[in-house]
Structures are given as C-alpha cells and as structure tokens.
ZAVOGU-281193 format. One line per 2 residues: number of its first residue (from 1); their letters; for each residue x, y, z of N, C-alpha, C, O. Coordinates in nm, 3 decimals. Example, Ala and Ser with C-alpha at 12.3 -4.5 7.8 and 13.67 -1.06 7.14 Angstrom:
BEGIN
1 = as = 1.319:-0.569:0.780:1.230:-0.450:0.780:1.320:-0.330:0.780:1.424:-0.332:0.846 | 1.285:-0.225:0.708:1.367:-0.106:0.714:1.290:0.003:0.787:1.341:0.114:0.804
***
This chain:
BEGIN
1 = xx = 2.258:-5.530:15.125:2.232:-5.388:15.137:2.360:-5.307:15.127:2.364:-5.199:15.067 | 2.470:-5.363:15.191:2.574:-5.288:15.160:2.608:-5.259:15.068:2.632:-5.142:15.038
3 = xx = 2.622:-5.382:14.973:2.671:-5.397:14.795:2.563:-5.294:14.760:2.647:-5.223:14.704 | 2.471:-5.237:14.747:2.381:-5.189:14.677:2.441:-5.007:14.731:2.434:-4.909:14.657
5 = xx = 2.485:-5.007:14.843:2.520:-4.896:14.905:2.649:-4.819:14.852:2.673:-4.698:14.846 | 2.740:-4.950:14.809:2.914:-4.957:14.735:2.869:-4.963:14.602:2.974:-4.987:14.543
7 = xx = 2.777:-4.956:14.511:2.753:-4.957:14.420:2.673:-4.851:14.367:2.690:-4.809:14.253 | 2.560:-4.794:14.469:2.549:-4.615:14.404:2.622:-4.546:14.455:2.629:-4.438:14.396
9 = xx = 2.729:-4.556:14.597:2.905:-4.501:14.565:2.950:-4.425:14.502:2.949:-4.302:14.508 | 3.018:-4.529:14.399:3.108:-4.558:14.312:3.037:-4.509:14.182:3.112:-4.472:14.091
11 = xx = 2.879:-4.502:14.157:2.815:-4.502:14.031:2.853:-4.354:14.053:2.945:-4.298:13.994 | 2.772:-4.296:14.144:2.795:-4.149:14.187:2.924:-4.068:14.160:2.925:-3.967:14.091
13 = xx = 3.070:-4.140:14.243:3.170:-4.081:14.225:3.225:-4.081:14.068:3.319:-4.007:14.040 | 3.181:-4.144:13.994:3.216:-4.150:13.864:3.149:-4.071:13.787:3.205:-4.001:13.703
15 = xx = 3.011:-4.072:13.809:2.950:-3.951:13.738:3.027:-3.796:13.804:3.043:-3.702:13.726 | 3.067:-3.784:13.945:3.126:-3.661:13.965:3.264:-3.652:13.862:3.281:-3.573:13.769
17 = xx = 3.360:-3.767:13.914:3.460:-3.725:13.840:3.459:-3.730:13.675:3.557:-3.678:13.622 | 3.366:-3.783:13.594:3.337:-3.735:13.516:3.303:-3.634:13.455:3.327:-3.609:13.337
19 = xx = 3.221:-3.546:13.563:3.207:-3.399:13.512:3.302:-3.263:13.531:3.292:-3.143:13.506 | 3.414:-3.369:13.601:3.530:-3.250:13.633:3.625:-3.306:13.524:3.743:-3.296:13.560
21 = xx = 3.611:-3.355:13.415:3.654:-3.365:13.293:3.631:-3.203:13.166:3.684:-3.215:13.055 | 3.554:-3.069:13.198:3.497:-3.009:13.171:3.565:-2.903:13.215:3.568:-2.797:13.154
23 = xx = 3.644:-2.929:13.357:3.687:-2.767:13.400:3.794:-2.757:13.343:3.834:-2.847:13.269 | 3.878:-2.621:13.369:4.010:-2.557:13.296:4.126:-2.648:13.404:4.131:-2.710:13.510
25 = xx = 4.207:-2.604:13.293:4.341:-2.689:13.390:4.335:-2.550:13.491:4.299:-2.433:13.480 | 4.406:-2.660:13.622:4.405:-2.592:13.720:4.540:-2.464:13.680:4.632:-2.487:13.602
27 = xx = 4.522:-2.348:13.747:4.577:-2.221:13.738:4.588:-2.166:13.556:4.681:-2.111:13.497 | 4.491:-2.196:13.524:4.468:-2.200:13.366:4.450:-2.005:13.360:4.355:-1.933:13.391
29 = xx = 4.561:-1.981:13.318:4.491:-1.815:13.286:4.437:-1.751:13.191:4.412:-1.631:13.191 | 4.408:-1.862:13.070:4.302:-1.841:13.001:4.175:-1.892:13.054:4.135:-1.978:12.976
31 = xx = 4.084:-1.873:13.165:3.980:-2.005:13.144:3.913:-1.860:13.249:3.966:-1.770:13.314 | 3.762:-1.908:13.216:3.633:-1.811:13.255:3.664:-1.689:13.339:3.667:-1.568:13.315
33 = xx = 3.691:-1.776:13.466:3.724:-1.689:13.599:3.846:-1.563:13.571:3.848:-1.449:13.618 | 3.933:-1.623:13.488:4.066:-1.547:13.522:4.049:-1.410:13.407:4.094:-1.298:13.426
35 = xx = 3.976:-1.452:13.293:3.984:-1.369:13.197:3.842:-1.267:13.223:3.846:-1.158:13.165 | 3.721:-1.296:13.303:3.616:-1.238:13.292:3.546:-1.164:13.405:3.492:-1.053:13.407
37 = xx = 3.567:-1.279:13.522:3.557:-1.222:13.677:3.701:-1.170:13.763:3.684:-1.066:13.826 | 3.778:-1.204:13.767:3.871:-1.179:13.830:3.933:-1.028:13.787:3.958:-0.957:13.884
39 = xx = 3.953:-0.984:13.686:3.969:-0.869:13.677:3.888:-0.740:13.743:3.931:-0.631:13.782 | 3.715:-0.812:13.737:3.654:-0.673:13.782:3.684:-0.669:13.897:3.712:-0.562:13.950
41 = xx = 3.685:-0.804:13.974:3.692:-0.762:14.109:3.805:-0.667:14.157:3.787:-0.577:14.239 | 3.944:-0.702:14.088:4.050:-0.674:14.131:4.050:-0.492:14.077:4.088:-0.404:14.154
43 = xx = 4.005:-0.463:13.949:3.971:-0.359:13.916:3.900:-0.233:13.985:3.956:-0.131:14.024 | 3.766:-0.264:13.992:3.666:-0.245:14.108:3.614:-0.271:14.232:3.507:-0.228:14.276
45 = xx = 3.682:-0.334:14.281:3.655:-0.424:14.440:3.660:-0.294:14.534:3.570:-0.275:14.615 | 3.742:-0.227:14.522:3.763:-0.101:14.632:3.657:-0.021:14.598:3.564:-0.005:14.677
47 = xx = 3.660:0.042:14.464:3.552:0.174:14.432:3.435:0.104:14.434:3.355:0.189:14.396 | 3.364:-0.013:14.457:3.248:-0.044:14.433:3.211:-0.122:14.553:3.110:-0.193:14.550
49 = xx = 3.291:-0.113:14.664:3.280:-0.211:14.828:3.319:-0.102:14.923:3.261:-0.072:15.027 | 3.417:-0.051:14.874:3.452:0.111:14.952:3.595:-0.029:15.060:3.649:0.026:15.155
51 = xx = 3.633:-0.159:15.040:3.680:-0.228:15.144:3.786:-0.214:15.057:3.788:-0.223:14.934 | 3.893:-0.187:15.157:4.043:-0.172:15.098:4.072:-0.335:15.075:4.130:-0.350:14.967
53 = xx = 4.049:-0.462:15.143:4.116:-0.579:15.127:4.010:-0.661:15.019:3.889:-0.676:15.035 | 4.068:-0.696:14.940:4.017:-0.735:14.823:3.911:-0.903:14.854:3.798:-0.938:14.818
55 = xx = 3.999:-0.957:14.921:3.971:-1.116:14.997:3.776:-1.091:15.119:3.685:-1.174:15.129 | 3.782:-0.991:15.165:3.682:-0.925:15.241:3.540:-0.880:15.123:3.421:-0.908:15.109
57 = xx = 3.638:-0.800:15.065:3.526:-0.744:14.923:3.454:-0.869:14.885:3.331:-0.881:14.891 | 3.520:-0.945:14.852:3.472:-1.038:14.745:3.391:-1.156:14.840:3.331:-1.245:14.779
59 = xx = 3.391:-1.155:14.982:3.335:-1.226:15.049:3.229:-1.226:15.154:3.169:-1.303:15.228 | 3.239:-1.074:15.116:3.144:-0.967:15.203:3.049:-0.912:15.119:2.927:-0.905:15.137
61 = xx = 3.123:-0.867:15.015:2.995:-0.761:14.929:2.961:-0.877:14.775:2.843:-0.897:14.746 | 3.021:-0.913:14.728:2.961:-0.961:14.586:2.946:-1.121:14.673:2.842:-1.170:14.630
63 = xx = 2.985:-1.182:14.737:2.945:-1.321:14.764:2.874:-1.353:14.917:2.892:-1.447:14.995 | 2.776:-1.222:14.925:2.719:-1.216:15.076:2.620:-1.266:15.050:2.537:-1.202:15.114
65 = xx = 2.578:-1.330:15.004:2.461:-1.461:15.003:2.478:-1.598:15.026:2.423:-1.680:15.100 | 2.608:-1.601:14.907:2.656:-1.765:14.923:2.714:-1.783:15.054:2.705:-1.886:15.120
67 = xx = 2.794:-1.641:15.099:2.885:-1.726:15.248:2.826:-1.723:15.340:2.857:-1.800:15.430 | 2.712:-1.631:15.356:2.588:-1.650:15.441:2.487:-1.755:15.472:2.432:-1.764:15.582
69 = xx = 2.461:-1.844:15.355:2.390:-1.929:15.286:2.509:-2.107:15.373:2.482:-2.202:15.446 | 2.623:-2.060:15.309:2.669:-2.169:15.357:2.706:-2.190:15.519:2.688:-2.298:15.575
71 = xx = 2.741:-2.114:15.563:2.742:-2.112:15.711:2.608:-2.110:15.762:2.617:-2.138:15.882 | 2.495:-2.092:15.733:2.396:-2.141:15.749:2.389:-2.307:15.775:2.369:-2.366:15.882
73 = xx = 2.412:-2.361:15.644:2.447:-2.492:15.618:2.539:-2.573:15.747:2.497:-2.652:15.831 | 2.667:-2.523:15.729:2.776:-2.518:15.868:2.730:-2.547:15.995:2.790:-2.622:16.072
75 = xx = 2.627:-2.491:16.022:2.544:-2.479:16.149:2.444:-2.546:16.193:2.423:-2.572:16.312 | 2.370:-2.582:16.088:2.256:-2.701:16.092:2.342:-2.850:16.106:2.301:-2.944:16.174
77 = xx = 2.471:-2.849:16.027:2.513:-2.969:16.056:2.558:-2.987:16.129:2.576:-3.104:16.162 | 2.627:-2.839:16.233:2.648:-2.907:16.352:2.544:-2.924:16.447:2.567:-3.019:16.523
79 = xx = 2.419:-2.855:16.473:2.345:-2.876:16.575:2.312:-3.015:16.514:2.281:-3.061:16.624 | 2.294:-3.109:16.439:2.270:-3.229:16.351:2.367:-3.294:16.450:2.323:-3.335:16.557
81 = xx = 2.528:-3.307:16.411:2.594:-3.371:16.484:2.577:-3.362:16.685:2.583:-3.437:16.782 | 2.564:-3.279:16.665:2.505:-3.257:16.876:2.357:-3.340:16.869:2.340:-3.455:16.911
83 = xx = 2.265:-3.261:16.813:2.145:-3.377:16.873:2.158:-3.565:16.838:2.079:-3.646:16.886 | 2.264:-3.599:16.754:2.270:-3.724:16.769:2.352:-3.782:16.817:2.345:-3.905:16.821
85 = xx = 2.439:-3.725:16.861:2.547:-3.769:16.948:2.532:-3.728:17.130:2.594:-3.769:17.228 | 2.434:-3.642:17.117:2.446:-3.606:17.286:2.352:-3.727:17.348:2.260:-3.785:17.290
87 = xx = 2.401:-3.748:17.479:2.328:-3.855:17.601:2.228:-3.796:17.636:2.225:-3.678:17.671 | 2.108:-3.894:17.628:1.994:-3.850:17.740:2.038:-3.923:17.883:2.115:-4.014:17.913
89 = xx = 1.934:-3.822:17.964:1.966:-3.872:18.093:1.898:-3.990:18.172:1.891:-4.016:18.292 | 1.857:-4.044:18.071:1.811:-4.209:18.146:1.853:-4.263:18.194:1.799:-4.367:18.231
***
C-alpha cells in the first residue's frame, strides 16, 4: 500500500512539475502579468479603489473573492487540525 501511495506521489509531482514548464521565466517583464495586468492596477488602483496603498487595492478590491475564499479554506483546515488532534475526556 505504501508503494502504490510513493507511486501516485511522484506520478502527480511530475505531472505538476511538468506543467510549470509553460510559465514565464521568473521576473520575466515581458510575460502576461507584467505587460497586461500589472499596469492597470498600478495605473488605476487609486482612482478605481479610492485606497492610496496599492498592495491593499489589489487585495481588497479586485481580489476580494479569492482572499476571502482562501482564508475561508485557512480556517476549515484549521478547525480540521483541532478536531483531530484534540483529547476526549475518557
């Protein structure tokens, strides 16, 4: 059972790092983000959030689903880690 466990692993991590064969070199300033999103924000982040700090804008107003969404996530795994780790009182 283990071998079978070390073996969709490894099948897995290879299909991941295989698909990060696809992204831009890292700090690439030609590549999606830098040439298409990153400007508006930096452009428009204030006149269109009214938030002077750009890092807030972008994590508050255009990505208030995902960081909402994931701390959601955050939270289930910890009440996850407490209900299986806490003692009953038997």
């Amino acid at each position: 059972m283990k071998t079978l466990a070390l073996l969709a692993t490894l099948v897995t991590g290879g299909i991941l790092f295989y698909g990060t064969m696809d992204f831009p070199a890292w700090g690439d300033p030609q590549s999606p983000a830098s040439t298409h999103l990153s400007p508006v924000y930096i452009e428009k982040g204030v006149e269109q959030t009214h938030v002077p700090n750009i890092v807030t804008a972008v994590l508050g107003d255009y990505r208030a689903y995902d960081t909402m969404f994931e701390t959601v996530v955050i939270y289930c795994a910890g009440m996850a880690v407490v209900s299986v780790l806490r003692r009953s009182k038997e």
